[in-house]
C-alpha positions in Angstrom: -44.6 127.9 -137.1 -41.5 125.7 -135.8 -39.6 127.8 -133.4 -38.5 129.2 -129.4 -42.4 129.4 -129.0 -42.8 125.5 -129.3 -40.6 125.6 -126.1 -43.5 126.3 -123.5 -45.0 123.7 -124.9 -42.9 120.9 -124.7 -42.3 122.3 -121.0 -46.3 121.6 -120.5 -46.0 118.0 -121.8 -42.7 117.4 -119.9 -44.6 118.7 -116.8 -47.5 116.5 -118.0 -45.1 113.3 -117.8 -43.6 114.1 -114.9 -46.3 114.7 -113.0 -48.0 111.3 -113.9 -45.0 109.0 -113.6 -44.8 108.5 -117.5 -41.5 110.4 -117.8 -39.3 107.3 -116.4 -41.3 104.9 -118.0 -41.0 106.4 -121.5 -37.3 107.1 -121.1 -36.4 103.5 -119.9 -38.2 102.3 -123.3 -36.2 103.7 -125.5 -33.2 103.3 -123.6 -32.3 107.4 -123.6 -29.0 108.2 -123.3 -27.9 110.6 -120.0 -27.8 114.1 -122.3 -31.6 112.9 -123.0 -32.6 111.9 -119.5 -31.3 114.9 -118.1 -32.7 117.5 -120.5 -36.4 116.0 -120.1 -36.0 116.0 -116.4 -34.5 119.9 -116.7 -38.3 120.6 -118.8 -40.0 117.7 -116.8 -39.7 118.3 -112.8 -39.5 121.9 -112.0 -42.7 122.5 -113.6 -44.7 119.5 -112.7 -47.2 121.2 -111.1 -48.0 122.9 -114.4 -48.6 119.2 -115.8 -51.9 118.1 -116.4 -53.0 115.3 -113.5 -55.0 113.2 -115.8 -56.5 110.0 -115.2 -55.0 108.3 -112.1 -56.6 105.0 -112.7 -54.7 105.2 -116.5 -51.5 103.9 -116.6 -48.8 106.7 -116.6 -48.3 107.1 -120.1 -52.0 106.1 -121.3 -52.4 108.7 -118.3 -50.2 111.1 -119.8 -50.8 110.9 -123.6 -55.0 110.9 -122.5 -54.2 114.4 -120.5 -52.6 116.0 -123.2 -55.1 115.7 -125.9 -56.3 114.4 -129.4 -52.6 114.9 -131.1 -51.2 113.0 -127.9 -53.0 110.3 -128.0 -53.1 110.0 -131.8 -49.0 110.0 -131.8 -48.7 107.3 -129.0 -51.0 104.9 -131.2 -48.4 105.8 -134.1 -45.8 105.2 -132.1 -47.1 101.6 -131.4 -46.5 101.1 -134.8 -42.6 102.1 -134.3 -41.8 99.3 -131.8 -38.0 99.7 -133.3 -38.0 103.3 -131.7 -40.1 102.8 -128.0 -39.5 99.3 -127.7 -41.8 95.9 -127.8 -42.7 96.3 -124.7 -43.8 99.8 -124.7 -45.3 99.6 -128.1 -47.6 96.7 -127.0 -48.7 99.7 -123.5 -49.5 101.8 -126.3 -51.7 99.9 -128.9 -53.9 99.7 -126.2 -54.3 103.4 -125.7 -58.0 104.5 -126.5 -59.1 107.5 -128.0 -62.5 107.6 -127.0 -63.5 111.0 -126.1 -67.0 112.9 -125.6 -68.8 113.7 -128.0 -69.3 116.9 -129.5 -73.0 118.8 -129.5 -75.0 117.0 -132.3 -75.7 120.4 -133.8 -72.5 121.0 -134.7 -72.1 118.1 -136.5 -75.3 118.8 -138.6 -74.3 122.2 -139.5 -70.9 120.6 -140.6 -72.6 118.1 -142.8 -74.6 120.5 -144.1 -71.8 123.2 -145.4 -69.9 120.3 -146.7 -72.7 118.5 -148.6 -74.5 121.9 -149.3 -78.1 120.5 -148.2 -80.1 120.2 -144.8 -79.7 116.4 -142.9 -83.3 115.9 -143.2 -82.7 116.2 -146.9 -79.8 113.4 -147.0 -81.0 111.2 -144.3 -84.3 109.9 -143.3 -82.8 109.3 -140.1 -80.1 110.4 -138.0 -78.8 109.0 -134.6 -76.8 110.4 -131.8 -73.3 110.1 -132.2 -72.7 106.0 -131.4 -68.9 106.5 -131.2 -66.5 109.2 -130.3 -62.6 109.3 -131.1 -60.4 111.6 -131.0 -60.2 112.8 -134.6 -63.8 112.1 -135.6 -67.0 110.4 -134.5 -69.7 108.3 -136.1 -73.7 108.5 -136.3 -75.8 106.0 -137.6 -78.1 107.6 -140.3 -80.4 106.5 -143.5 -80.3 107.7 -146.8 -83.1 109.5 -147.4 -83.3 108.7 -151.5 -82.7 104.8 -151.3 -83.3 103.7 -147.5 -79.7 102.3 -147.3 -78.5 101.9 -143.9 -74.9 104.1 -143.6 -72.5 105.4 -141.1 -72.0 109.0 -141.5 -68.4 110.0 -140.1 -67.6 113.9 -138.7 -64.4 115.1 -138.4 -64.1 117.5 -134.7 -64.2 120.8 -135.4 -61.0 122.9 -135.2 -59.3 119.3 -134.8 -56.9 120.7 -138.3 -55.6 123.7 -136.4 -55.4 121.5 -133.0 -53.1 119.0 -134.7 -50.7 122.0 -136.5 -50.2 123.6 -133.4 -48.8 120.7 -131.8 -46.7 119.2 -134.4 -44.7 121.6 -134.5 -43.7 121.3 -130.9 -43.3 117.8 -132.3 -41.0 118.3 -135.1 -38.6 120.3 -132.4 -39.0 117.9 -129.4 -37.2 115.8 -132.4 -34.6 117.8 -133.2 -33.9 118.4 -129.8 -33.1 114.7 -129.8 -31.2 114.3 -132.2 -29.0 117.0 -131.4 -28.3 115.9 -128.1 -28.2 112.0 -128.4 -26.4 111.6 -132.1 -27.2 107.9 -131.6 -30.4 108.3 -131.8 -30.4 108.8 -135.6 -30.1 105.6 -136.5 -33.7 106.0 -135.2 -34.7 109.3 -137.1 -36.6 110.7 -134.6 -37.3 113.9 -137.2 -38.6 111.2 -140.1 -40.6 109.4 -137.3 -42.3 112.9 -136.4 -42.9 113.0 -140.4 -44.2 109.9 -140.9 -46.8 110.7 -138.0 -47.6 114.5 -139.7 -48.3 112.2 -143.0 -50.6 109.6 -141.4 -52.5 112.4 -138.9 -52.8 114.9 -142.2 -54.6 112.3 -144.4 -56.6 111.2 -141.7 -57.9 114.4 -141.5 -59.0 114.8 -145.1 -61.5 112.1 -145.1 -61.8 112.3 -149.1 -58.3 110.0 -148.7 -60.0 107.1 -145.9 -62.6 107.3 -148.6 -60.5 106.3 -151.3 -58.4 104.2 -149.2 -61.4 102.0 -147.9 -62.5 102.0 -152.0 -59.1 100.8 -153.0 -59.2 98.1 -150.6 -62.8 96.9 -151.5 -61.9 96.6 -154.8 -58.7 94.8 -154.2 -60.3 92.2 -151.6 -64.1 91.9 -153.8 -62.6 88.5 -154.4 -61.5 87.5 -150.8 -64.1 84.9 -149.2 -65.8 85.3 -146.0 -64.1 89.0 -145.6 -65.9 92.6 -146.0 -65.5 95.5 -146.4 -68.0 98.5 -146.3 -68.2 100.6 -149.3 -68.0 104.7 -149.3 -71.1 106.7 -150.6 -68.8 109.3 -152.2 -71.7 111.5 -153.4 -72.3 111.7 -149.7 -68.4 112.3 -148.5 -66.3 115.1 -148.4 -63.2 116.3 -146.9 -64.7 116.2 -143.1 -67.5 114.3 -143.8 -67.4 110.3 -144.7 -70.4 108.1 -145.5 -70.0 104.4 -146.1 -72.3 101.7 -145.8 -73.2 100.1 -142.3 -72.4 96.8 -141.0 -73.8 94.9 -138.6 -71.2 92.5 -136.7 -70.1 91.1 -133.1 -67.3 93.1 -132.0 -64.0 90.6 -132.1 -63.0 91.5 -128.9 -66.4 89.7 -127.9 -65.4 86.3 -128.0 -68.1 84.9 -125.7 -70.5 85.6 -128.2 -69.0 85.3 -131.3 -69.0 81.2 -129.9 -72.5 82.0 -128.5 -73.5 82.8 -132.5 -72.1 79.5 -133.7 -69.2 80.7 -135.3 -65.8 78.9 -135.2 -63.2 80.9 -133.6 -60.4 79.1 -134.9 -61.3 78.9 -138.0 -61.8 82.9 -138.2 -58.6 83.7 -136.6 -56.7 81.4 -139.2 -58.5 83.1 -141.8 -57.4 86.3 -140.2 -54.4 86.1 -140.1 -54.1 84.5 -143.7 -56.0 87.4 -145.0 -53.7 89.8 -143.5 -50.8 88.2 -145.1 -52.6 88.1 -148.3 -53.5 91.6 -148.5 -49.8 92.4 -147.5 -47.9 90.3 -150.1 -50.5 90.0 -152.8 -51.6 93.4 -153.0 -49.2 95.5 -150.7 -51.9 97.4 -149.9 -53.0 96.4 -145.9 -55.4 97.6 -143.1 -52.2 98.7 -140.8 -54.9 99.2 -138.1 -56.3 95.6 -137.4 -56.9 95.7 -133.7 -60.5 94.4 -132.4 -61.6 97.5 -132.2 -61.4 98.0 -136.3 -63.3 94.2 -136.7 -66.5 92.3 -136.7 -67.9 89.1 -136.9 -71.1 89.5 -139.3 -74.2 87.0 -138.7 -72.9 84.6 -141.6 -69.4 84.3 -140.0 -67.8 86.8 -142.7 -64.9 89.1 -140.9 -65.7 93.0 -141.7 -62.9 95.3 -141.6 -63.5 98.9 -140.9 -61.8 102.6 -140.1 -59.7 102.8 -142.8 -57.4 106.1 -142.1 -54.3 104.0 -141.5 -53.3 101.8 -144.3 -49.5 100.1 -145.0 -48.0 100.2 -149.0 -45.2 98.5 -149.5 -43.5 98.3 -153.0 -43.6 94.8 -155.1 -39.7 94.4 -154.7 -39.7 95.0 -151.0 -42.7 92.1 -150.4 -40.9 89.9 -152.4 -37.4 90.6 -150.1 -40.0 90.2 -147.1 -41.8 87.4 -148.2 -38.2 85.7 -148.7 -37.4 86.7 -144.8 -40.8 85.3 -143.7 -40.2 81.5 -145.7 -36.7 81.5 -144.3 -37.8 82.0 -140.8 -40.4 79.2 -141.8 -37.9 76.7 -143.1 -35.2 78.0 -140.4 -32.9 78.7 -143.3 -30.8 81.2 -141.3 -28.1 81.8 -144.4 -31.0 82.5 -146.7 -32.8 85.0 -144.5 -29.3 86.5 -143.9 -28.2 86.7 -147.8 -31.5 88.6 -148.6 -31.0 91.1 -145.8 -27.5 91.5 -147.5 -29.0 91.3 -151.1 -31.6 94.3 -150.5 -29.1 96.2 -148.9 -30.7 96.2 -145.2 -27.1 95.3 -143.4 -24.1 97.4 -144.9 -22.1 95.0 -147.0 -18.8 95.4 -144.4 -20.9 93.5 -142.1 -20.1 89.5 -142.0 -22.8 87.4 -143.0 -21.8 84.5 -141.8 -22.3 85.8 -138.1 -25.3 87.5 -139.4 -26.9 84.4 -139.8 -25.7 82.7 -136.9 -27.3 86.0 -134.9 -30.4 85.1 -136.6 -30.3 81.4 -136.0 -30.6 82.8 -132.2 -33.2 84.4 -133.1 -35.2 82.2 -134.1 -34.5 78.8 -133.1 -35.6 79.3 -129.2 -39.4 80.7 -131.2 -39.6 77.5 -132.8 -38.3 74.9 -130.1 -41.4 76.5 -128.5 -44.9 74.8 -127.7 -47.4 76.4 -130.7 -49.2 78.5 -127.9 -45.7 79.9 -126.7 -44.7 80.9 -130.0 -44.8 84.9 -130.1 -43.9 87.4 -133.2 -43.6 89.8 -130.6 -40.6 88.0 -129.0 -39.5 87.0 -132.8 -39.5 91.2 -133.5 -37.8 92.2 -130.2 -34.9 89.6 -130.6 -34.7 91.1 -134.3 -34.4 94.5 -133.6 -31.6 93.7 -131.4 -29.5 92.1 -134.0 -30.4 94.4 -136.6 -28.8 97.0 -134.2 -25.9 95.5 -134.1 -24.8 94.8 -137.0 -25.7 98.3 -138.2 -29.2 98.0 -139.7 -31.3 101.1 -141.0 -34.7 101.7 -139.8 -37.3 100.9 -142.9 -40.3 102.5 -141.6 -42.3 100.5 -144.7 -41.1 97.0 -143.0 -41.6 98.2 -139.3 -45.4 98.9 -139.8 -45.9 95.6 -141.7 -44.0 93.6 -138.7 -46.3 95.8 -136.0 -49.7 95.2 -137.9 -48.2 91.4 -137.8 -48.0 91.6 -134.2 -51.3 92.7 -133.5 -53.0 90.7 -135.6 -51.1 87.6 -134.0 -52.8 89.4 -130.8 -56.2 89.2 -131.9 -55.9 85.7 -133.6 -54.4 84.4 -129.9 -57.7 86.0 -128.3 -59.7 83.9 -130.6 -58.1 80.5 -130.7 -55.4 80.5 -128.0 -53.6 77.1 -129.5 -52.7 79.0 -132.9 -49.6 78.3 -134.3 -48.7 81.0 -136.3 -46.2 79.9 -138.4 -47.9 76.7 -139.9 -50.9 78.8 -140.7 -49.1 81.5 -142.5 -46.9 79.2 -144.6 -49.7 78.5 -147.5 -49.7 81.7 -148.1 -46.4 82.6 -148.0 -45.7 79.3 -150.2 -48.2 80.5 -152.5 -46.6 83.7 -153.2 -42.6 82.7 -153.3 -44.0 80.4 -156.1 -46.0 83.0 -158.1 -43.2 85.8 -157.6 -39.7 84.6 -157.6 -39.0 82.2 -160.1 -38.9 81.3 -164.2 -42.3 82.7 -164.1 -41.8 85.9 -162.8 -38.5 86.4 -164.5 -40.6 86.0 -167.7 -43.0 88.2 -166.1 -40.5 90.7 -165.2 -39.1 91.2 -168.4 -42.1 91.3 -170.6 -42.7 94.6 -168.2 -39.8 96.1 -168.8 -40.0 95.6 -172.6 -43.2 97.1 -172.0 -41.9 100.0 -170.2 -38.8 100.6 -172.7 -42.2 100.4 -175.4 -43.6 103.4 -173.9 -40.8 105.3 -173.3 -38.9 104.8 -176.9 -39.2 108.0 -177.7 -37.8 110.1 -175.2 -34.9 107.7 -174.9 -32.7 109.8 -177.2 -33.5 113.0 -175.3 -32.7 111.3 -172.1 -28.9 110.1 -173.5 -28.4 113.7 -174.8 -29.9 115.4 -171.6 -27.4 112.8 -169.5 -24.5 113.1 -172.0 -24.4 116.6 -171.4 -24.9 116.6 -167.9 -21.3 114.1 -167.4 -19.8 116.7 -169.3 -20.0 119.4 -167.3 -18.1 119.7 -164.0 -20.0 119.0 -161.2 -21.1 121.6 -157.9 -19.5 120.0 -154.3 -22.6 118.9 -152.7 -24.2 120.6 -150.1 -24.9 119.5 -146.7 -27.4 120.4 -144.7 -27.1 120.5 -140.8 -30.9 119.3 -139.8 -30.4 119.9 -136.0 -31.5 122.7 -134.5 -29.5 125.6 -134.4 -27.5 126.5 -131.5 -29.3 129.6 -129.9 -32.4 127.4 -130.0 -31.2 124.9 -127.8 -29.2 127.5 -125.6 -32.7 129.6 -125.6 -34.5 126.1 -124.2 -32.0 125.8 -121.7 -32.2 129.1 -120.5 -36.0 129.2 -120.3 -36.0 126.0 -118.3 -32.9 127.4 -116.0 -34.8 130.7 -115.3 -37.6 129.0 -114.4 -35.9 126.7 -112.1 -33.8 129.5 -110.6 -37.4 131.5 -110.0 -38.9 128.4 -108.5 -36.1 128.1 -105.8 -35.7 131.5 -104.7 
């Protein structure tokens, strides 16, 4: 339940920050106005000694996030996907933020397989290993199916970890409102649809029947994709806390040492990695969002295996064609093109000048390609973009940020692999490939034989629909109502007064 409660605990995670140097190091990255500086140093520093002390050989806000728990550290690797709201910088401090925790008691996990599969382990699975990983939303034992000796990995949601995650988002979804109330700037932002998106990621997480059908979806639209894998669910063995899915063998891609030791050609696998991302991304719109080393292998034949599916990016088929159009003008440095498709798809409000649009973007992006191919970041590209785009009055479009972020940290792993990479050049087949199959004569042609299609199926209701409309523009129309979505007053007032009694306590 949102409400005063929330309060002491966003005082225990401003003590938290305070107490392990994160607070100035999170407010410098997103640039915090004084109203906001001041208010998380009013619920920060008279009550640091109630923080937790976490880690001290963790950075401060790996330190902090760690300290604070499972929905903490889970909402600073979502926030690494919001580079636009903590900043490049910060963003790149949190994707490396790890969620491995201890494991919990093997008998629980037994007795939770068995109530969701409604059968005894030894029953399922010939054999059944300690846990072999431990996050903090689930962990993973290696078992065998005990009908056709298949090899899986069975995953086990935490127990309690639903209620865990409730509890604190709602001291999320204030913490937000709180922000938006007292730095209106911060808007442009939406710290409250931020929060939201995060509740909407951690909640299907949670319901492992959706990574299931996520990591099915994705199988099925990559079957075709050469030297890539993906491990299939066993969904007569799956549930809503319990996933299997087959197990794959693989060098870790953060291994690089012996991925060369196996024979395998590392630039050739993080050229393909990249190019598959793209793929998946404009081809399908359907993409692994998650695609840091710790989510790949390298199997024995040199395939690349993808796996932990709980994060995935959709984007619509007329927003990849817009970005697809961005990504081949950056490639041609066609600066006016880039800047009349931002303007096209409505991305820059149409008061703006697109003339010195495009000239912002030719800043952008000429020093990125006068640069030697090692040199050549998408990091730097994104943090010069999101300057511009602030400028000239650009919306946040949460669907584009995570596409941008997942292409940052695949240009990470790929740089780990083959240092030399030049990004660009090996992302323009594909890019080529699609601007040729999805904007032209053909896919005009394509385009219209599916709306005919869709006018087809929906003949009959279209007289209905003119009557229902007819009548509607005939009738006068109610004043629209606006609702206020920051807080209301007595709960900011009750938040400052809790934080000035304590303080006044604390001194006397």
């Amino acid at each position: 339940m949102r409400g005063p409660h929330n309060i002491w605990r966003l005082i225990r995670t401003g003590a938290t920050f305070q107490r392990t140097g994160a607070m100035g190091a999170a407010l410098d990255a997103m640039n915090a106005p004084a109203r906001v500086r001041a208010a998380a140093r009013l619920l920060g520093w008279p009550f640091a000694w109630l923080g937790y002390r976490g880690d001290p050989d963790l950075p401060p806000i790996t330190r902090a996030l760690t300290a604070l728990g499972p929905a903490y550290i889970k909402f600073g690797q979502i926030l690494s996907t919001r580079p636009d709201v903590v900043g490049v910088e910060m963003a790149g401090h949190l994707r490396m933020l790890q969620d491995r925790l201890p494991p919990f008691p093997d008998e629980i996990a037994r007795a939770q397989i068995e109530q969701d599969l409604g059968a005894p382990v030894a029953a399922l699975f010939s054999e059944f290993s300690p846990p072999v990983a431990a996050a903090s939303i689930a962990q993973v034992h290696r078992a065998r199916r005990a009908d056709s000796g298949a090899e899986v990995a069975v995953k086990v949601l935490r127990p309690g970890i639903l209620a865990d995650f409730r509890r604190d988002l709602d001291a999320f979804h204030l913490a937000a409102s709180l922000i938006e109330f007292l730095s209106p700037s911060s808007r442009r932002l939406r710290p409250l649809d931020v929060v939201g998106h995060f509740e909407s990621v951690v909640l299907g997480e949670l319901d492992l029947r959706l990574e299931a059908a996520s990591a099915s979806e994705f199988a099925e639209n990559t079957r075709g994709d050469e030297e890539f894998a993906v491990p299939r669910p066993h969904w007569d063995l799956s549930s809503r806390r319990v996933l299997t899915s087959d197990w794959a063998e693989g060098i870790p891609m953060s291994d690089v040492a012996a991925i060369r030791a196996a024979g395998h050609d590392t630039s050739r696998i993080a050229a393909r990695l990249l190019q598959l991302f793209l793929s998946h991304a404009l081809r399908d719109g359907f993409f692994h969002a998650d695609m840091h080393q710790g989510n790949l292998r390298v199997a024995a034949n040199g395939d690349i295996v993808a796996f932990d599916f709980g994060i995935m990016g959709e984007i619509d088929e007329y927003t990849r064609r817009v970005y697809a159009e961005i990504l081949y003008g950056f490639i041609q440095r066609d600066y006016h093109r880039v800047a009349r498709v931002h303007f096209e798809a409505g991305y820059v409000p149409s008061d703006r000048n697109i003339a010195q649009f495009a000239r912002a973007l030719r800043a952008v992006g000429e020093p990125i390609f006068d640069a030697d191919a090692s040199r050549i970041s998408m990091a730097n590209l994104l943090a010069y973009l999101f300057e511009v785009t602030e400028r000239f009055g650009m919306a946040t479009r949460t669907e584009l940020i995570l596409l941008q972020r997942t292409m940052v940290v695949v240009e990470g792993v790929t740089r780990t692999l083959d240092p030399q990479i030049n990004i660009w050049a090996t992302a323009r087949p594909v890019v080529e490939t699609y601007i040729r199959s999805n904007i032209g004569p053909r896919a005009l042609l394509r385009d219209g034989l599916r709306v005919l299609e869709a006018l087809g199926r929906h003949g009959p209701l279209l007289p209905e629909i003119v009557d229902r409309q007819m009548d509607h523009l005939s009738r006068p129309q109610p004043l629209p109502v606006v609702v206020d979505r920051r807080p209301p007053l007595w709960l900011v007032a009750v938040a400052l007064l809790s934080a000035g009694t304590a303080l006044g306590a604390l001194l006397s």
